[in-house]
Structure formats: structure tokens, C-alpha cells
N, C-alpha and C positions, 0 to 999 in steps of 0.2 A: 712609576708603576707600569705604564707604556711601556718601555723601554724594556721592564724586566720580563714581561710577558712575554715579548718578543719575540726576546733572546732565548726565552725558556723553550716559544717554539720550535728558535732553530735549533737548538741541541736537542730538542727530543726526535726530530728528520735526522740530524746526520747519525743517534744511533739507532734508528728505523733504518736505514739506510747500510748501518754495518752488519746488521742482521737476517740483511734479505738474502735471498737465494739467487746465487747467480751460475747457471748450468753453462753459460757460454765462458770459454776459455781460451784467453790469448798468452801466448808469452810471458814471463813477465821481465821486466826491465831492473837493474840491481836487486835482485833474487835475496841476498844477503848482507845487504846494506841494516839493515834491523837488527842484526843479528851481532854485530860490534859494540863490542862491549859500551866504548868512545866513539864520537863522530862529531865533526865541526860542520859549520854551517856560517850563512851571512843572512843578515838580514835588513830590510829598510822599509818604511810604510809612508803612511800619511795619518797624522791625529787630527781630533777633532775635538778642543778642551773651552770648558768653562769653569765655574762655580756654585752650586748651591749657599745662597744667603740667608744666612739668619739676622735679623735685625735686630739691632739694640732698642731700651727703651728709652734713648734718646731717642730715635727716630718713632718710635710711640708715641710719646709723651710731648715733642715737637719742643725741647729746651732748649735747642739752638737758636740762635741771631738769624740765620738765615734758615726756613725749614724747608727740608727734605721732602717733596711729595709723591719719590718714588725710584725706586734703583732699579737697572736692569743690568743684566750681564749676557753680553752675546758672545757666542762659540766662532771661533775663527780657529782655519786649518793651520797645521803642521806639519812637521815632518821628522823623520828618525833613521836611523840605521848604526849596526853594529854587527859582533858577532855572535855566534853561536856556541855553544860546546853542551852535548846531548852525552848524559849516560844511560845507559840500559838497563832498568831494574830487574823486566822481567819480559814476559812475551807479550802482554798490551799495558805495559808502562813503562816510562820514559822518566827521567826527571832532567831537568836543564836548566840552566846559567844565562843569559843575556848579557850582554854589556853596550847600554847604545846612549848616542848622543841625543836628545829632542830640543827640537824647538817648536814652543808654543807660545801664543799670542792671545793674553784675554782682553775684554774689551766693558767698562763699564758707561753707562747714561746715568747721572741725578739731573732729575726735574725738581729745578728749585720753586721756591715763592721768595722772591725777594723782598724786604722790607717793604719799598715803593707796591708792592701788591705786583708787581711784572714776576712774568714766567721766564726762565732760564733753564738752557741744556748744557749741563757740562760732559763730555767725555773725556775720560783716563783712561792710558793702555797702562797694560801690566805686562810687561814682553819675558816669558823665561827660557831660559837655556839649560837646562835639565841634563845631569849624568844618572844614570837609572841602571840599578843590577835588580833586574828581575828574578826569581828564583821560582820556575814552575814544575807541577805534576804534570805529564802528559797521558792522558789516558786514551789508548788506541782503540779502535772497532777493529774489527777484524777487516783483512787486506782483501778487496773485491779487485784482479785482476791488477792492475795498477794501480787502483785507488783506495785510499784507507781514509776515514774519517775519524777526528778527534778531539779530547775535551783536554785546554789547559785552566789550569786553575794554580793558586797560589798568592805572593806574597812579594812586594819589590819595595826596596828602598829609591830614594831620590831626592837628588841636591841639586840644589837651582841656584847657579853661579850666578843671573843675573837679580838674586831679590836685595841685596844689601846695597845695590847701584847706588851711584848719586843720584837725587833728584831736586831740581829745584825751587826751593822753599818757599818761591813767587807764584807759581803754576801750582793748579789741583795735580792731586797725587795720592798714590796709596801703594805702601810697600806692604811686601810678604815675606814670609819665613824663611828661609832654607831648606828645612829639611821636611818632610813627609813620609809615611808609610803605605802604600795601596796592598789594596786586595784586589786582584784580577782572575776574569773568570772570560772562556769563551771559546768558540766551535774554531773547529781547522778540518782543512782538506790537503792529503798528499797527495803529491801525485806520481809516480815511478816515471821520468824519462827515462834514452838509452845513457844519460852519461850523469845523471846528478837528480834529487828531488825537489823538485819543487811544492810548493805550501804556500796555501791561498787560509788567512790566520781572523778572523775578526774578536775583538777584544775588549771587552769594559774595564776600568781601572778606577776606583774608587777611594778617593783618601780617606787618612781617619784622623789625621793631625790638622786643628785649625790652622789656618795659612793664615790669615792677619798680623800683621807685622808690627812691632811697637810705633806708634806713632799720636798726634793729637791733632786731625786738623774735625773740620765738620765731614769733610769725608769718610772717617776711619769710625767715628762717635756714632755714626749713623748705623754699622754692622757690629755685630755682637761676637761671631763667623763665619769664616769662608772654608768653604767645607771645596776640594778636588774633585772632578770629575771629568775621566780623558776617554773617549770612544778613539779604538784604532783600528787600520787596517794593514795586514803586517804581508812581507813576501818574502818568502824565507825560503834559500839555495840551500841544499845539504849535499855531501858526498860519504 
């Protein structure tokens, strides 16, 4: 709920921001770049993912051999890049295509109670490598001299080559899905140099497919599911 207030308030500055008045006047730098119909672009950032858990009522209920006194899941960075391709709907809307590689890195802790009454910490990575076609709205402020603020919003698919890996059936473990769907919502700034645009992008991406993956150990019995969640920061060239 943090998170979404936040974000609420930077989107409501950067269209504060598209609406102000600005009487000083410089140049401006690709005049007509807006104005094509098509335009490409590249892009690369840094993510920042975890999981939202829901817990089974095994982990309720404490029906396992070994009980569960608590999961955490911690957010470890990323990274991405790909390209871009921008069409033009109208004079402040855009809509665009993505195509990027990511890699992301989650991290789980169970605090067990073993039999013997002794406390135990296990950690399991969940490493994925994500193909992701974004598909967003771009909604523009109006252009203040070189700089334009804006809202993307929309809808992306993604496959994660690494969830069906081997893992070894001796070691804790927990596999995930492949596939997902996010909704992504989040502010961007242009900016006109003399030779290309550059875009400073921040991003939320929310899945809506549980990721839990078929499996049976006390790890997996413990979660009910695992709900996506990727914060990015995206820089994105356009010509």
C-alpha cells in the first residue's frame, strides 16, 4: 500500500509538471521526432524482484514432520535490455512493443523447528531468465522545451526459461511456472538531446499467474502461492 501511494505521488508531479507554464524558451533538439509515425529505440535497466506469499494451511495447521515457523522472501537486483519499436497514435499517445531479456534473482529463508526442538535456517535461490514482450500505452504531458513527462501503463507476457531446470532432489528446492502475465504501470521522463532521446522510465510490474510450480517437498506444502512482483528502472535511447 506504501509502495502504491508513492507511486501515485510521482505520477501526479510529473503531470503537475506537464501542465505548468513555462515562458522561458530554448531551442528545441529533434523538433519532429514525435511526429513519426514509427520510431525505434533500445533499451536496458536494472530490476528489483520478489514474491508476495500466500501460505498454505499446511503451514497453518503445522502437518508436516518438520514445522515451518516462517518464510521470508528477499528482493535481489537485475538486470535487462532490449529493443524498442514506438508507434504514434496521436499527439500525447504513443503505444509500444518491448522485447528484452531479464534476469532476476529471488531468494527464500524457512525457519524450521526440527523434531529434536533445534531451530534451522534454510535458504533456496530461484534464479530466472525471463523473455518479456511488454505491450504498453504511453501517455505524454505536453513537451516543456526539451523535456516531456509521461505515464506507461499496460500489459506484458513472460517466459522464464530458467523455471523447469534440474534441481537436485537431495538439496531444498522450489520450482516455478513458466509462464505469467503482468500489468505494469509507471512515470517516465524525455528528454530531447541534439542527436537521439533519451528516457529516464521507473516501473511496477505485477503478476497475476501463481508461479508455484508442481512439486511435493515441505517447501512447496508450506505456500499456497506465489504471487510476481518486479520494481524497474528502465533507460531507454530513441531516434
Amino acid at each position: 500500500m506504501k509502495k502504491t501511494l508513492v507511486l501515485s505521488i510521482i505520477l501526479a508531479f510529473s503531470f503537475i509538471i506537464s501542465n505548468a507554464q513555462n515562458t522561458h524558451r530554448i531551442p528545441q533538439n529533434l523538433a519532429f521526432l514525435d511526429a513519426k509515425p514509427i520510431h525505434w529505440g533500445f533499451t536496458f535497466g536494472a530490476n528489483i524482484s520478489n514474491f508476495t506469499i500466500y501460505k498454505s494451511q499446511t503451514f497453518v495447521n503445522n502437518t508436516d514432520s518438520i514445522q515451518i515457523l516462517g518464510i521470508e522472501n528477499f528482493s535481489t537486483p537485475g538486470m535487462f535490455l532490449g529493443p524498442i519499436v514506438n508507434f504514434r497514435l496521436g499527439r500525447f499517445i504513443d503505444f509500444r512493443i518491448l522485447f528484452d531479456i531479464s534476469l532476476v534473482q529471488r531468494k527464500f529463508s524457512y525457519y524450521e523447528l526440527l523434531a529434536d526442538s533445534s531451530l534451522k535456517t534454510t535458504e533456496i535461490q530461484v534464479p530466472s531468465y525471463f523473455i518479456e514482450l511488454p505491450a504498453l500505452v504511453k501517455l505524454k504531458g505536453a513537451r516543456i522545451n526539451n523535456f516531456r513527462p509521461y505515464l506507461v501503463t499496460g500489459a506484458a507476457f513472460k517466459y522464464d526459461l530458467a523455471s523447469m531446470r534440474k534441481v537436485d532432489p537431495n538439496a531444498p528446492y522450489l520450482i516455478t511456472n513458466p509462464v505469467d502475465f503482468y500489468l505494469e504501470i509507471g512515470p517516465g521522463f524525455d528528454f530531447y538531446l541534439p542527436y537521439f532521446k533519451f528516457s529516464i522510465e521507473l516501473k511496477y510490474s505485477g503478476g497475476l499467474l501463481n508461479m508455484l510450480g508442481p512439486q511435493n517437498t515441505i517447501y512447496s506444502r508450506s505456500i499456497a502461492s506465489l504471487k510476481s512482483n518486479t520494481f524497474m528502472i528502465s533507460f531507454h535511447f530513441e531516434d
